[in-house]
C-alpha positions as CSV (number, residue, x, y, z in Angstrom):
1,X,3.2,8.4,-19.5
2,X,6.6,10.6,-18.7
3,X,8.5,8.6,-20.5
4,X,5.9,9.1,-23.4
5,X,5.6,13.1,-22.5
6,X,9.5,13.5,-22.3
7,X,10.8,12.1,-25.1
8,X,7.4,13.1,-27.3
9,X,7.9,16.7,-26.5
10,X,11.5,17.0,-27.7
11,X,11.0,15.1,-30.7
12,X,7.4,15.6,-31.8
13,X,5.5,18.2,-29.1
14,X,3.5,15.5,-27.7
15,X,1.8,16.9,-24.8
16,X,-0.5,14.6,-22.2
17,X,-3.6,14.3,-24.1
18,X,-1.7,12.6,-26.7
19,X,0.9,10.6,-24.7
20,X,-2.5,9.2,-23.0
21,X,-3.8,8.4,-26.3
22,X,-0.7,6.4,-26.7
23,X,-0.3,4.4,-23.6
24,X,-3.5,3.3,-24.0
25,X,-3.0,2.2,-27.7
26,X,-0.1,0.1,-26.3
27,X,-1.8,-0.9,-23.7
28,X,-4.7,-2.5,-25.6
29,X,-2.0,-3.9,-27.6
30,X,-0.1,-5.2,-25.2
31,X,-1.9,-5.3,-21.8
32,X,-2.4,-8.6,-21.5
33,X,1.7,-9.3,-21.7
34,X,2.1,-6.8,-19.1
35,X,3.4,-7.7,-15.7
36,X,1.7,-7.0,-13.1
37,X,2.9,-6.2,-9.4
38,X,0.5,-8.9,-7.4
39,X,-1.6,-7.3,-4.4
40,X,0.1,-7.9,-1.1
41,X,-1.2,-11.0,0.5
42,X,-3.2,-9.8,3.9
43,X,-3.2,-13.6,5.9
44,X,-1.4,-13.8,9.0
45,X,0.8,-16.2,7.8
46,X,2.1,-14.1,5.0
47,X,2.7,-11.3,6.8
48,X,4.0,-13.2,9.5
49,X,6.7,-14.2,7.3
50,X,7.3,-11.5,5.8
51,X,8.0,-9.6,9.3
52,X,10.4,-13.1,10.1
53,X,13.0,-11.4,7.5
54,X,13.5,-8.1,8.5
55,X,16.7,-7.2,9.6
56,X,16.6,-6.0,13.3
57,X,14.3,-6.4,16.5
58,X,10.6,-5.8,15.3
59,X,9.6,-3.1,18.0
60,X,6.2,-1.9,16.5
61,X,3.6,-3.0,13.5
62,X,2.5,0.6,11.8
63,X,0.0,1.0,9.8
64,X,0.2,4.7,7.8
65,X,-1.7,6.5,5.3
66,X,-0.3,7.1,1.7
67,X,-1.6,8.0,-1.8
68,X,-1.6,8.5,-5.3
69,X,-3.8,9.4,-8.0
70,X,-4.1,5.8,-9.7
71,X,-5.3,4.3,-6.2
72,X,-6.5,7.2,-4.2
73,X,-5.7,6.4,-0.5
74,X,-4.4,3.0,0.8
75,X,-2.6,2.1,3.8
76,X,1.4,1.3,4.0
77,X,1.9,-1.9,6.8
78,X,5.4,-1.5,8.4
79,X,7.5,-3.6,10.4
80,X,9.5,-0.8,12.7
81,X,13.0,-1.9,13.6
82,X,15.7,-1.5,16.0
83,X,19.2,-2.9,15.9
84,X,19.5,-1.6,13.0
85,X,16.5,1.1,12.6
86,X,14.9,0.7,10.1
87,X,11.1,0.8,8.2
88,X,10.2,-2.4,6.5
89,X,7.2,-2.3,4.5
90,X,5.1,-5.8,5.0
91,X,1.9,-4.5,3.1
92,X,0.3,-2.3,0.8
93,X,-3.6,-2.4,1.7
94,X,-5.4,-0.8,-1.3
95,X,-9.2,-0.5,-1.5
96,X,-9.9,-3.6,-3.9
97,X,-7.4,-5.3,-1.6
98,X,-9.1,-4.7,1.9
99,X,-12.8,-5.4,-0.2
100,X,-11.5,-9.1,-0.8
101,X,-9.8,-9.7,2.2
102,X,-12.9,-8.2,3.9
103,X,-15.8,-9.5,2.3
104,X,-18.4,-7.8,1.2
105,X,-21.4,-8.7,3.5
106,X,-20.5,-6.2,6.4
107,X,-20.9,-2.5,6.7
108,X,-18.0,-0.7,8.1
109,X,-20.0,3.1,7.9
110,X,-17.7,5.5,6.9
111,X,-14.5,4.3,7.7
112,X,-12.0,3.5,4.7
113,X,-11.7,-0.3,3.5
114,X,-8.4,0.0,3.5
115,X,-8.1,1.5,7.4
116,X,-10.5,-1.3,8.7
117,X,-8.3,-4.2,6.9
118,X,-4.9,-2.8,7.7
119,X,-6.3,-2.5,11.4
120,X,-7.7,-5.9,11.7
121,X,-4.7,-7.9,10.3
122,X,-1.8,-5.2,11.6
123,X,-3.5,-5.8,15.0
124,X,-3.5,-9.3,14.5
125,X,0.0,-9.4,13.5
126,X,1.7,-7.2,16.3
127,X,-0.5,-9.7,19.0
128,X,1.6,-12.4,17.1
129,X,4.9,-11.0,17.7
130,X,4.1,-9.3,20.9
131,X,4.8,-6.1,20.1
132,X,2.4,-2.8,19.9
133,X,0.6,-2.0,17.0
134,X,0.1,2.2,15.8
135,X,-2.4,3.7,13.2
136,X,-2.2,7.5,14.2
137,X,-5.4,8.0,11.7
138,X,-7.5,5.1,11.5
139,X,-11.0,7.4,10.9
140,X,-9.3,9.7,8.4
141,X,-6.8,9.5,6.0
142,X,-3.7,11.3,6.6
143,X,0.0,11.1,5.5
144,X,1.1,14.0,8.0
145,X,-0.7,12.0,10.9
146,X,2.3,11.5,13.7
147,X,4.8,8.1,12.8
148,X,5.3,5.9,16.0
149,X,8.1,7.2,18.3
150,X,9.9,5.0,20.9
């Protein structure tokens, strides 16, 4: 869409409505030669591994809030370092993500899909490596909520 927008409004005063028009033209095209980026994989094995190649001592699993317009809220799974410091992301835990991993027979009330997933397997996960495991915001979603500190 920016690219679309960009060049379209220098060369031909394309504005959004148009450039949407556009995309989605292509898209209907195209879409099924598209790449797409897989889901993150949510089994304890996965992540496991994942966490296995992170550069540094692994001293907490984070889970944190984060959004965007095309998925609303999700949850970011880190792997906090030390030796050297770092964030190292494991999982991104998007509604339609925590709904399969889930299931879809229990009720979790009001609580975000995403929250409850990232929770359960993050929790899992730290137990694994035998470190703590922090979700500042598990009931709400927030990207200001406070980040893990040593």
């Amino acid at each position: 869409m920016r690219v679309v927008v960009d060049v379209g409004l220098v060369a031909h005063d394309i504005g959004v409505g148009a450039a949407q028009l556009i995309v989605n033209d292509r898209y209907l095209h195209s879409g099924d030669r598209v790449a797409r980026t897989p889901e993150s994989p949510l089994d304890l094995e996965s992540l496991t591994y994942r966490a296995s190649g992170c550069a540094g001592r692994i001293v907490v699993i984070e889970a944190v809030w984060d959004g965007d317009t095309v998925h609303d809220w999700f949850v970011r799974l880190l792997a906090v370092t030390v030796d050297p410091a770092g964030d190292h992301a494991l999982a991104t835990v998007y509604r339609s993500t925590a709904a399969r991993y889930l299931g879809e027979n229990e009720d979790y009330g009001s609580r975000h899909l995403a929250a409850v997933a990232a929770e359960r397997v993050g929790g899992a996960l730290a137990a694994r490596l035998s470190v703590p495991f922090h979700f500042a915001s598990p009931d709400t979603p927030d990207d200001e909520a406070p980040r893990w500190q040593p």
